[in-house]
C-alpha positions as CSV (number, residue, x, y, z in Angstrom):
1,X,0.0,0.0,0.0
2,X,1.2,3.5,-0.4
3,X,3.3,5.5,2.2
4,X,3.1,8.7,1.2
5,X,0.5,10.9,-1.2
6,X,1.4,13.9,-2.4
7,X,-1.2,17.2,-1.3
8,X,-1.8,20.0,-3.1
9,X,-2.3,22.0,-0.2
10,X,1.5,22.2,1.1
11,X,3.1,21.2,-1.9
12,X,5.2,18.2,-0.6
13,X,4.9,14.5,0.0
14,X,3.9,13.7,3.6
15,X,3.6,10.5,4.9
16,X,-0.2,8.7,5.5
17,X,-1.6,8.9,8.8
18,X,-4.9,7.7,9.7
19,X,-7.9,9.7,11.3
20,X,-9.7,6.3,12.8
21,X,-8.2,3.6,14.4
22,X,-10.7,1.3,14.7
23,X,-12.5,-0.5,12.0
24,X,-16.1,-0.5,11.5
25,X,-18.5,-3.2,11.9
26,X,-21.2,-4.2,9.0
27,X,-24.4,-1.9,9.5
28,X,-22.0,1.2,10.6
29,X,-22.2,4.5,8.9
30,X,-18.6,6.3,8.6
31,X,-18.3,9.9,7.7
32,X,-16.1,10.0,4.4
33,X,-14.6,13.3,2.6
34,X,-15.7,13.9,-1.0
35,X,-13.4,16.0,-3.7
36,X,-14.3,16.0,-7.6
37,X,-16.8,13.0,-6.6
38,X,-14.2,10.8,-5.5
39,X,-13.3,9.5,-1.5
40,X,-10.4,11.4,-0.6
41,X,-7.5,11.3,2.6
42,X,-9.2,12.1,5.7
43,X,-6.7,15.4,5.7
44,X,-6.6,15.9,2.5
45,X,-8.6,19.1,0.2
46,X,-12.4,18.3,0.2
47,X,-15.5,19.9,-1.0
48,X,-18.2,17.7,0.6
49,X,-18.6,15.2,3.7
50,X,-20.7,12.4,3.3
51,X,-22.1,9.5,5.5
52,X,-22.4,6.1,3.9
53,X,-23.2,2.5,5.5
54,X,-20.8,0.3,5.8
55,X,-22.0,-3.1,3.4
56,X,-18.7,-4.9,3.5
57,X,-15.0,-5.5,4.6
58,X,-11.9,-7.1,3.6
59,X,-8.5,-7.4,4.9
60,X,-5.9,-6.9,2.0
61,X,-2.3,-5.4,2.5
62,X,-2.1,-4.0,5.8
63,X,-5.2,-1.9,5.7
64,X,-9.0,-3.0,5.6
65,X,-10.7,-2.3,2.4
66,X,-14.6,-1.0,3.1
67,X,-17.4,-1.4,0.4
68,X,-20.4,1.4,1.0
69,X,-23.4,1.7,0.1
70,X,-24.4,5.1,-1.9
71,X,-28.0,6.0,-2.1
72,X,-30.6,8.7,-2.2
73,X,-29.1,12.4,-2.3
74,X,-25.3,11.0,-1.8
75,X,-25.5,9.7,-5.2
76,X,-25.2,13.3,-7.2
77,X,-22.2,13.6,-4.8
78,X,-20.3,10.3,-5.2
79,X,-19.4,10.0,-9.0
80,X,-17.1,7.3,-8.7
81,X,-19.4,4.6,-7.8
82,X,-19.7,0.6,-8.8
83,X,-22.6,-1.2,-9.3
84,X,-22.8,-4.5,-6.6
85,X,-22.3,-7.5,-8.9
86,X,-22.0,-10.9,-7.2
87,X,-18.2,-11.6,-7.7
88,X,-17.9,-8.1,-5.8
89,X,-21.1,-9.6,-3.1
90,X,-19.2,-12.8,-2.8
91,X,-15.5,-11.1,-1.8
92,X,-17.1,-8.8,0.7
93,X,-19.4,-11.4,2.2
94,X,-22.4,-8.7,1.6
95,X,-26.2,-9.8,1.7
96,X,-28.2,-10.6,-1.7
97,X,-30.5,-7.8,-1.1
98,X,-28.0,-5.0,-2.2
99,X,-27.1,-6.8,-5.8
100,X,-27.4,-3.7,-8.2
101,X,-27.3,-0.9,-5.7
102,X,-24.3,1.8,-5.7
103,X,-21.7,1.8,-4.0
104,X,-17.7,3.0,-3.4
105,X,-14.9,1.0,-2.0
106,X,-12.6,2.8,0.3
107,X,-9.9,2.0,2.9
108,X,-9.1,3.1,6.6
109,X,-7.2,6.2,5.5
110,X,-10.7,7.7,3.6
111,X,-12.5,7.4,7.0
112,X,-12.8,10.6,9.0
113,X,-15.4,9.3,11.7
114,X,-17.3,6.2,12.9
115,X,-21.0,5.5,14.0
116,X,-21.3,3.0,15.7
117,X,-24.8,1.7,15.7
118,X,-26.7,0.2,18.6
119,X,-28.1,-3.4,19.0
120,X,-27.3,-6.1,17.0
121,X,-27.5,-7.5,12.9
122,X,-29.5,-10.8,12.5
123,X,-26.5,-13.5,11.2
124,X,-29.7,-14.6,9.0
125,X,-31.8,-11.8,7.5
126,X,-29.1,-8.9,8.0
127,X,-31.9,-7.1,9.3
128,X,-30.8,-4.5,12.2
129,X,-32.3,-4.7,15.5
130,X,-31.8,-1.5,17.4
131,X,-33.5,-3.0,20.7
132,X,-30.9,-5.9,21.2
133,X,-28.9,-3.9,22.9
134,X,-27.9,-6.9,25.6
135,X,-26.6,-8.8,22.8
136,X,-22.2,-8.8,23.4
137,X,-20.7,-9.8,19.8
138,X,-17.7,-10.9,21.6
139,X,-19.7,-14.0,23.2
140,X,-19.4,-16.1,20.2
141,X,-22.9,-16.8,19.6
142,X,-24.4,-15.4,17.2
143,X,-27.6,-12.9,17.1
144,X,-31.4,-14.4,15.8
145,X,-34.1,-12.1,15.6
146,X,-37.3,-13.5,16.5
147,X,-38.6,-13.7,12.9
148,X,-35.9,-15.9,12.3
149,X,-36.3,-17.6,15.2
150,X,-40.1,-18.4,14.4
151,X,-38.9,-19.1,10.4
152,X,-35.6,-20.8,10.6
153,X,-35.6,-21.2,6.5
154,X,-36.1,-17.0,6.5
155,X,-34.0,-15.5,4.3
């Protein structure tokens, strides 16, 4: 991965840093930093700030690479978008629902804040439950919702 990136602000190459040290969970929204339509460096030159959800992640060469998901008003923001196609679903491990929607990969030096959200994702549906807020994801079992639990073959 790179090192350094060259700003047009000062004029010199300056070595990355990031903003966020933690990485986001699926179902998160992170604050991003638009410029000419594309994600830029958290300290870099920007023109807009948006807020996506986080769809996706993957671990590749030291930092985490993060698929979002662009909708609504973002998208006459956030020019350099993909289309979800299922080799891109498959990678990411990201839910069926979202084939053919927008969205941007970035990495953790694009991220300038993180949401966390509260409760818990069904490992089924991927449905977000707001009121599990007793649920610890650190246990090792994994969250149900109770339509899943009353419909095990839910999807």
């Amino acid at each position: 991965m790179f090192s350094e990136y060259d700003d047009e602000m000062y004029g010199t190459s300056r070595p990355m840093t990031r903003k966020v040290y933690e990485t986001p969970s699926i179902g998160d929204f992170v604050k991003v930093r638009i410029r000419n339509g594309i994600a830029v460096v958290h300290d870099g030159q920007y023109e807009e700030e948006v807020v996506l959800r986080v769809l996706g992640l993957k671990y590749s060469g030291g930092t985490n690479d993060i698929v979002l998901l662009v909708n609504g008003a973002d998208e006459s923001i956030v020019v350099s978008r993909i289309k979800l196609d299922q080799k891109i679903i498959k990678d990411y491990s990201i839910d069926s629902k979202f084939y053919g929607l927008n969205a941007i990969v970035v990495n953790d030096y694009n991220l300038v804040e993180i949401k966390k959200i509260l409760g818990a994702m069904c490992d089924i549906c991927h449905d977000h439950n707001e009121w599990a807020n007793n649920f610890d994801p650190h246990s090792g079992s994994k969250y149900r919702c109770y339509s899943c639990r009353q419909n095990p073959y839910r999807k």
